[in-house]
C-alpha positions as CSV (number, residue, x, y, z in Angstrom):
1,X,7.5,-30.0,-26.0
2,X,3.6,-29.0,-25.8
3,X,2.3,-29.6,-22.2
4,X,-0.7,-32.1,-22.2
5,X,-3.8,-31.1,-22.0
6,X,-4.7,-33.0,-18.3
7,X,-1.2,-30.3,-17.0
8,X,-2.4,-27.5,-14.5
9,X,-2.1,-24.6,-16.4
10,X,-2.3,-21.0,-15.5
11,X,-5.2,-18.9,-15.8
12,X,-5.3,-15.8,-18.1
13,X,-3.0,-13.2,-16.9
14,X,-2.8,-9.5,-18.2
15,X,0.6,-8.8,-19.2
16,X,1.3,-5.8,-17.3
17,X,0.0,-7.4,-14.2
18,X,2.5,-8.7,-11.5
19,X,-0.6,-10.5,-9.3
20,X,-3.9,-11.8,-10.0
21,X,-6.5,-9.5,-7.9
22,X,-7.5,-12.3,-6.1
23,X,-8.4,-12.8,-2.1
24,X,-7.4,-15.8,-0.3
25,X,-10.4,-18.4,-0.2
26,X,-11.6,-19.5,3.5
27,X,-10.0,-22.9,2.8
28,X,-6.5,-20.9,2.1
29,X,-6.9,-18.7,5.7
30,X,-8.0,-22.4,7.4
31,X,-4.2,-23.6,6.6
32,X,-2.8,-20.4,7.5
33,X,-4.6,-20.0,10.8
34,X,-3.9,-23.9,11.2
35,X,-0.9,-23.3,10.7
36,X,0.2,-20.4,12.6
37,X,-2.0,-22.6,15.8
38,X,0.3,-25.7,15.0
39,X,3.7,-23.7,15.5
40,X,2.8,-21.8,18.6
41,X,1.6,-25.6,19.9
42,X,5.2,-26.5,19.4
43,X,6.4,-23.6,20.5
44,X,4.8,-23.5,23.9
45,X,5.5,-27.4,24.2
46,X,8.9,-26.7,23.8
47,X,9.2,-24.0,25.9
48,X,7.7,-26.6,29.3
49,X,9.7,-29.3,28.0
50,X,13.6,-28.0,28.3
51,X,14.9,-26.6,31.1
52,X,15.6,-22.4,30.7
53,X,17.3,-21.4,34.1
54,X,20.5,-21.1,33.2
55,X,22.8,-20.4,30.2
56,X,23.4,-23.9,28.9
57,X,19.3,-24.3,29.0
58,X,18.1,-21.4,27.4
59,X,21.3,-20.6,24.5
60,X,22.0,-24.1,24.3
61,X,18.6,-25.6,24.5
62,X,20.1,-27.8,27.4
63,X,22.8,-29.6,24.9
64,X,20.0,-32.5,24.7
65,X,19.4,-32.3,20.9
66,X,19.5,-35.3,18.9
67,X,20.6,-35.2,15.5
68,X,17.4,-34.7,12.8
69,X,15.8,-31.5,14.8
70,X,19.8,-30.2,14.9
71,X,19.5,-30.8,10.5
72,X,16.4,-29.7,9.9
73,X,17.3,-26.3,12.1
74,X,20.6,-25.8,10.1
75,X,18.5,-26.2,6.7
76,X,15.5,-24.1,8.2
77,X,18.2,-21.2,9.5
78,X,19.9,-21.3,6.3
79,X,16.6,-21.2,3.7
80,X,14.4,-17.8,4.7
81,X,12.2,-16.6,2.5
82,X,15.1,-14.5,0.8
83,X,15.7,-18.2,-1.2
84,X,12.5,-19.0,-2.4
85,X,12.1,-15.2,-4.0
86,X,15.6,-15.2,-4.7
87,X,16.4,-18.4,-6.2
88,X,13.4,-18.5,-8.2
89,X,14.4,-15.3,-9.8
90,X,17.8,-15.9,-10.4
91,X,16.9,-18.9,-12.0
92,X,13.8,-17.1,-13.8
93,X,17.1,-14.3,-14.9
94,X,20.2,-16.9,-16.0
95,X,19.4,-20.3,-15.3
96,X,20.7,-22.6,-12.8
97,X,24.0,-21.2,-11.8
98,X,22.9,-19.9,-8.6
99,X,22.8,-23.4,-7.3
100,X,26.1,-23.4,-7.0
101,X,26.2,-21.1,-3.6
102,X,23.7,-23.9,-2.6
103,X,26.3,-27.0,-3.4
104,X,29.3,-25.0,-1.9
105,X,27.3,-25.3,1.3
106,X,27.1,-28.9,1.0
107,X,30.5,-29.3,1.4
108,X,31.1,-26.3,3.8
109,X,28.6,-27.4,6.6
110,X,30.4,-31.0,6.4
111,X,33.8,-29.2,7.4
112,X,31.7,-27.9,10.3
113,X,30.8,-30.8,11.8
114,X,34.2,-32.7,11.4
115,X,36.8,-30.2,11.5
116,X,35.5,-26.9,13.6
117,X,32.9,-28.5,16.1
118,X,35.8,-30.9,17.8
119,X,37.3,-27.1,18.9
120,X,34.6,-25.1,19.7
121,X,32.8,-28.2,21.8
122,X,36.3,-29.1,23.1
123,X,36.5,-25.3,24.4
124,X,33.3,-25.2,25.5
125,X,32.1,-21.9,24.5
126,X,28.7,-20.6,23.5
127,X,29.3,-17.9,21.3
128,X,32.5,-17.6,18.8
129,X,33.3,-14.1,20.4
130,X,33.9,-15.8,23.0
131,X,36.0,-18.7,21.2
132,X,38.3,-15.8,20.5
133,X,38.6,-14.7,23.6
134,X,39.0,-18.1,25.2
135,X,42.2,-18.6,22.6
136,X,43.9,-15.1,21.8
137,X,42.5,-13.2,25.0
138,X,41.7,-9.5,25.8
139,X,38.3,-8.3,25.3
140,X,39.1,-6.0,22.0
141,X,38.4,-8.4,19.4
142,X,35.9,-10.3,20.9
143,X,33.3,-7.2,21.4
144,X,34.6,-5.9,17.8
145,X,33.2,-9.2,16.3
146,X,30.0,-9.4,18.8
147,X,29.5,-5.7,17.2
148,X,29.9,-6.8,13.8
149,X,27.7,-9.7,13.9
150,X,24.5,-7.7,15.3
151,X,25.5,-5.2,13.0
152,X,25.6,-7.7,9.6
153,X,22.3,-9.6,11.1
154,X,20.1,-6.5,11.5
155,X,20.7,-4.8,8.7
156,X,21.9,-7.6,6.1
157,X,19.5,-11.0,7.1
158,X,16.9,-9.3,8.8
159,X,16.2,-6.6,6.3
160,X,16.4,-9.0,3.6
161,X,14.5,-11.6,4.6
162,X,11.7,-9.0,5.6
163,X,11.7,-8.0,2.1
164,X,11.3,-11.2,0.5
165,X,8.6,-12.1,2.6
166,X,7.1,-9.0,2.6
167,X,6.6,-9.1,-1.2
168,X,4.8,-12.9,-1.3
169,X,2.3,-11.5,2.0
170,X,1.4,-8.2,0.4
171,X,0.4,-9.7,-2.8
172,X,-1.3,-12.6,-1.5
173,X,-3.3,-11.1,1.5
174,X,-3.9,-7.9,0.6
175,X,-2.8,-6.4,4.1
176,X,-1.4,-3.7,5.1
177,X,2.8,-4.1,4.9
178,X,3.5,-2.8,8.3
179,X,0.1,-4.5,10.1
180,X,1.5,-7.8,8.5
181,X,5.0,-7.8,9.5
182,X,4.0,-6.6,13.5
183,X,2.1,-9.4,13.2
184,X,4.7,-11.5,12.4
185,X,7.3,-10.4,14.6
186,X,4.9,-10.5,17.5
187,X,4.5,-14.6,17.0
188,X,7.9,-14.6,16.7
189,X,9.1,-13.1,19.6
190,X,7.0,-14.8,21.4
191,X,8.2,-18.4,21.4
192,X,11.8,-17.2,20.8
193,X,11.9,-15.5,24.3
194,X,9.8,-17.6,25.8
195,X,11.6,-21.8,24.9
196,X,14.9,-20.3,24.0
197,X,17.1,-22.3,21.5
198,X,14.8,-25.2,22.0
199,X,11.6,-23.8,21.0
200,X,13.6,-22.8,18.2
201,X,14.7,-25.6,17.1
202,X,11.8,-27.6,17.5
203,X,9.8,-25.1,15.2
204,X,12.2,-25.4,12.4
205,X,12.0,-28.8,12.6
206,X,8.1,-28.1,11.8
207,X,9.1,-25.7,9.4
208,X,11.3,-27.6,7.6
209,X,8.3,-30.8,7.2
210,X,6.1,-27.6,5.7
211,X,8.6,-25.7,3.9
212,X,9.2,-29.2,1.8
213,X,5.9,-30.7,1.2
214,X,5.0,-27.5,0.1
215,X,7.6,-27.0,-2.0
216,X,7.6,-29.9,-3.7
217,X,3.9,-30.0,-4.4
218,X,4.6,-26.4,-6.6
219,X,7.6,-28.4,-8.0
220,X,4.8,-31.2,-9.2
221,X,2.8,-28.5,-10.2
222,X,5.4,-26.4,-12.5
223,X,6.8,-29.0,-13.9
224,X,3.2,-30.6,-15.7
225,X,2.7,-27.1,-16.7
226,X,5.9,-27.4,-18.9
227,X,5.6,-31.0,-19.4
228,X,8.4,-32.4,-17.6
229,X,12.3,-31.7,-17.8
230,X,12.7,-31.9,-20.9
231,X,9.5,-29.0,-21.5
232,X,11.7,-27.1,-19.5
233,X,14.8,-27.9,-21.5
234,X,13.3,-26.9,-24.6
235,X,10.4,-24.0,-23.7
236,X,13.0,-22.1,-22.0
237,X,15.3,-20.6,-24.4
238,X,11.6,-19.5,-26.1
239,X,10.4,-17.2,-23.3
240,X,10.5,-13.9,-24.3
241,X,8.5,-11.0,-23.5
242,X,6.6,-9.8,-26.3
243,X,7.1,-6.1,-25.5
244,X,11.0,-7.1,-26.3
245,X,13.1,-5.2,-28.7
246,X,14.2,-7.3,-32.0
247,X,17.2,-5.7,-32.0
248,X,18.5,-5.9,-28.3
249,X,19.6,-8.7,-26.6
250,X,18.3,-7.3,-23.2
251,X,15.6,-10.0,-22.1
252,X,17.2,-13.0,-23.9
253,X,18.4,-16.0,-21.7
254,X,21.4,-17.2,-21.5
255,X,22.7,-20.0,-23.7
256,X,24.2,-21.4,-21.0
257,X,21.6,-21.3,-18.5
258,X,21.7,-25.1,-17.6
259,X,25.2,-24.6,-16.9
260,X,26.6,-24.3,-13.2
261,X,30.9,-24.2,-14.4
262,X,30.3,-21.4,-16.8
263,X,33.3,-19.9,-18.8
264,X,35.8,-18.3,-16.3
265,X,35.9,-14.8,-18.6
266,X,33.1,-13.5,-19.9
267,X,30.2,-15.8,-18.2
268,X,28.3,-13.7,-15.0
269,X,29.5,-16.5,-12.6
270,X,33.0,-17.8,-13.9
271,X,33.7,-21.4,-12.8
272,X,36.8,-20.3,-11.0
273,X,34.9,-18.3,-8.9
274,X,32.1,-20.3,-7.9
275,X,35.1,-23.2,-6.8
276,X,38.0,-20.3,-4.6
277,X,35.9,-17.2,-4.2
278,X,32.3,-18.6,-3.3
279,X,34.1,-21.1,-1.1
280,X,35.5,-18.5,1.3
281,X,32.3,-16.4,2.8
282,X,30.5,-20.3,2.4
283,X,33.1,-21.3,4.8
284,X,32.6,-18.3,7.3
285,X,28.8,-18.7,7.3
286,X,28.7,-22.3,8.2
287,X,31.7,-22.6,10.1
288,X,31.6,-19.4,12.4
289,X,28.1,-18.1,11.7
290,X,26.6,-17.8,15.3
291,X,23.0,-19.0,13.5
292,X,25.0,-22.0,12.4
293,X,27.8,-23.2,15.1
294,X,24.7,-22.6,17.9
295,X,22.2,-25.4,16.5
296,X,25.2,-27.5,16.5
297,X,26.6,-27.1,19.9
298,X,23.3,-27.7,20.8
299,X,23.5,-31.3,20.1
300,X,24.3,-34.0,23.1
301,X,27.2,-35.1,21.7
302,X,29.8,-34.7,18.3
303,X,28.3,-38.0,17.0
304,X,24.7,-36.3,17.0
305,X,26.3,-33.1,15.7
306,X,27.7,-34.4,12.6
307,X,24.2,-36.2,11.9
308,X,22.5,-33.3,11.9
309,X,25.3,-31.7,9.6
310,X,24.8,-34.6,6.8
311,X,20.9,-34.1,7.0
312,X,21.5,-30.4,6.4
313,X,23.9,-31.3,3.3
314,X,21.4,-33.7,2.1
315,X,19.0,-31.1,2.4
316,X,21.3,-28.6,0.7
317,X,20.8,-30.5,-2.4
318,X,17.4,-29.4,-2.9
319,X,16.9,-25.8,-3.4
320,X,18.0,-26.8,-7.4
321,X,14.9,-28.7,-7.5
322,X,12.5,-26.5,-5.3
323,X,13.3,-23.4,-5.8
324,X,15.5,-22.5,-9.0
325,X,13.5,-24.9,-11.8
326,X,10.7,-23.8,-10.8
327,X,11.5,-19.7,-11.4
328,X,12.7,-20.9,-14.9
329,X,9.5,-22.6,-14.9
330,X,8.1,-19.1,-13.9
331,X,9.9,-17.6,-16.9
332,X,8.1,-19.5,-19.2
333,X,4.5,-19.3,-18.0
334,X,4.5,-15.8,-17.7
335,X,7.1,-14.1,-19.7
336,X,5.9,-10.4,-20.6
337,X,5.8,-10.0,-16.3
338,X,8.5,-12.4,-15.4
339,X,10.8,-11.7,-18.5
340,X,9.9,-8.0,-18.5
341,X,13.0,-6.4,-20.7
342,X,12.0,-3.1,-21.5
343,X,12.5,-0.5,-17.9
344,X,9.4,1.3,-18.0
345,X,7.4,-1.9,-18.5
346,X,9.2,-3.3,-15.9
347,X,8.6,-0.2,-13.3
348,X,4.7,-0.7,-14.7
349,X,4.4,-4.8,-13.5
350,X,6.8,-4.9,-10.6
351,X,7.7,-1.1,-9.9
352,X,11.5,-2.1,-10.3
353,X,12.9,-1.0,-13.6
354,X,16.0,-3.4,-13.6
355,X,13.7,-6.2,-14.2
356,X,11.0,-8.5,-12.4
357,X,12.1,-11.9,-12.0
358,X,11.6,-12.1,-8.1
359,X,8.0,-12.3,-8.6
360,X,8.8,-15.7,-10.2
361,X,7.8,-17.6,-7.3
362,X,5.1,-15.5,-6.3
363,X,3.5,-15.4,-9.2
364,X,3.9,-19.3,-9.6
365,X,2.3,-19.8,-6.5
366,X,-1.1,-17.2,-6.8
367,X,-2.0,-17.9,-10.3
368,X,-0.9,-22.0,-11.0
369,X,-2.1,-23.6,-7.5
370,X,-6.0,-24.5,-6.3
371,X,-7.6,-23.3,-3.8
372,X,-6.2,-24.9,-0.4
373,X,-2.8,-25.0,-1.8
374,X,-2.4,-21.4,-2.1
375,X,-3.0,-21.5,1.8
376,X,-0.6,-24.4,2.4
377,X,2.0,-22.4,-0.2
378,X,1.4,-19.0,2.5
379,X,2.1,-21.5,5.0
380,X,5.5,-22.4,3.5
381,X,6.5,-18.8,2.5
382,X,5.5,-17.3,6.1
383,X,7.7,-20.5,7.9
384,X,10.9,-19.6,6.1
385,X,10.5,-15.9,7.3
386,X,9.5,-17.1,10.5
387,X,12.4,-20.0,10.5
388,X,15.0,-17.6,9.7
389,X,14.3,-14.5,11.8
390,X,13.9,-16.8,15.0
391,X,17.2,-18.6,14.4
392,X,18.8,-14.3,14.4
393,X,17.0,-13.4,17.0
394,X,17.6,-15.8,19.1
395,X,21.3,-15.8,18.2
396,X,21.8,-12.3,18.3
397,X,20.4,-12.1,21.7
398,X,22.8,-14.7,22.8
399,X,25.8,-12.8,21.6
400,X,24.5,-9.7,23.0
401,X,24.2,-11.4,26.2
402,X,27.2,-13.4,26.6
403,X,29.1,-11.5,24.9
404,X,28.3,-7.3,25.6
405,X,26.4,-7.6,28.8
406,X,27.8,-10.2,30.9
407,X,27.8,-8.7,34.2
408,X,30.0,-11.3,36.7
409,X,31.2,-14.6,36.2
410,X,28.3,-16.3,37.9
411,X,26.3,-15.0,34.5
412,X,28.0,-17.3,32.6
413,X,26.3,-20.3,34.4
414,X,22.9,-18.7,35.8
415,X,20.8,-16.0,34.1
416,X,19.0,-15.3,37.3
């Protein structure tokens, strides 16, 4: 189906360049700046609104939260900028299978909040190391799992994330990589140390309203480009890269691509898997996650607990929409970069030879949306970063506290 001639379309693109060469306008760093102005508002709000003298205050955020910041801080935690690149390019790659870790969670952070939270708010503890070592004992496997978790969020979620981000903030500001993401941590770490769990929160929760008005304006956007669902539907199987060779079927998409249950032997996410073996590390993220089980304990009661679980599950339901159509939609705009099948061309657009499609989203956002929108868009990409390395930081400082340097039993109620 032809797009109409009133659909946004892209502008001209050469087709061995990832990113348009262009700077953001003033009207794009005005939504940034307001931006970053409105989160450290919150931030600072937050951090003279909730009592931080003692443990319960500052990990806990005073176990006053009701239930729609407690969602939106489970969704924000859970979607960095690692999903919108990520996603976007997996969907840009094979289609919409990769919505299935996204639906698994649905059903996983349920479980949470009526079969796991009853325990761990019945055993009162803070941390799950220390759920352990309140029901088994010793000190062994507590500070072996403390250990592991700093050791899976430095060098797995924050390294990741810091990619992802970093790829959209090079490209679209033309900094320097390292300038930018000092920058970044610097904001960061301020409002984290400073509010504790409830500045936290309450910035997700800010996040979250950005992070989905952006994204769905980019959703609009992509899908006039195409012409609707059924543009999609039917332009998709067509996107090739010209530079493609006749006789390869490297660079072809799948036939199944608007598949999630795909066949269980020779598909690259068998159905059987995506139901037994994506449920079990689903289940140990948002069930004993420290990121996860702390915005929940956080809550004033179960009742507001489990309300802020369905509002994440609702929420759960929409990286298919926001993130993954519109990478195929990336696919299909921009094929010779996106769709890049041949490894030197590939190592010439994106300087990765196994293919480009995480400049999918990216590459949506810089060359389909106005002026403005492009700033709102940096916005969106900067508050999942932001979103996600607060909610590790301030976790991971939580566990290294309660957990590795707890000095008496007095710490455990007072951190003065």
């Amino acid at each position: 189906m032809e797009s109409t001639t009133s659909s946004p379309q892209p502008p001209p693109s050469d087709a061995l360049e990832a990113f348009p060469q262009k700077s953001m306008e003033p009207a794009d760093i005005v939504v940034l700046v307001l931006y970053f102005l409105f989160v450290l508002a919150v931030g600072l709000w937050s951090t003279v609104r909730t009592k931080r003298d003692t443990v319960k205050g500052y990990f806990l955020a005073g176990g006053d939260m009701v239930w729609w910041p407690v969602g939106a801080s489970l969704f924000a935690s859970n979607v960095g900028s690692g999903h919108f690149i990520g996603l976007a390019g997996s969907g840009a790659a094979v289609g919409i299978s990769v919505a299935a870790y996204e639906l698994n969670g649905l059903f996983s952070v349920l479980m949470l909040a009526w079969i796991f939270l009853p325990i761990y708010i019945a055993g009162q503890v803070t941390t799950m190391p220390e759920y352990l070592r309140r029901r088994f004992g010793g000190s062994r496997i507590p500070i072996t799992l403390a250990v592991l978790y700093l050791f899976i969020y430095i060098f797995t979620k924050i390294s990741v994330d810091m990619y992802a981000g970093a790829i959209f903030i090079q490209q679209s500001l033309h900094l320097d990589l390292y300038l930018a993401i000092v920058g970044l941590l610097a904001v960061t770490a301020l409002y984290t140390v400073a509010g504790g769990l409830a500045a936290v929160i309450y910035t997700d929760a800010l996040q979250t309203v950005i992070m989905l008005i952006g994204a769905f304006i980019l959703m609009g956007y992509s899908f006039a480009a195409v012409g609707g669902m059924e543009g999609l539907k039917d332009q998709y199987f067509l996107a090739l890269a010209s530079n493609r060779s006749e006789n390869s079927s490297c660079g072809l998409p799948r036939e199944d691509a608007f598949h999630i249950f795909r066949d269980p032997l020779t598909s690259d996410l068998p159905w059987p898997g995506i139901l037994f073996g994506m449920s079990i590390p689903s289940l140990w993220y948002w069930c004993t996650d420290q990121v996860i089980v702390q915005r929940s304990l956080a809550a004033k009661n179960l009742s507001h607990a489990k309300g802020g679980s369905l509002m994440a599950a609702y929420l759960k339901v929409l990286p298919l929409f926001l993130m993954v159509f519109p990478g195929m939609v990336s696919r299909i705009l921009f094929p010779d970069q996106v769709a890049c099948a041949h490894p030197d061309i590939c190592q010439r657009v994106c300087s990765n030879p196994s293919g480009c499609s995480d400049i999918a989203y990216p590459k949506l956002v810089l060359e389909l949306l106005p002026t403005g929108l492009r700033g709102l868009m940096m916005a969106v990409m900067v508050a999942a970063l932001m979103s996600s390395l607060t909610s590790i930081f301030n976790s991971a400082s939580t566990i290294f506290t309660m957990d590795l340097t707890r000095r008496s039993p007095q710490a455990k109620w007072s951190l003065s």
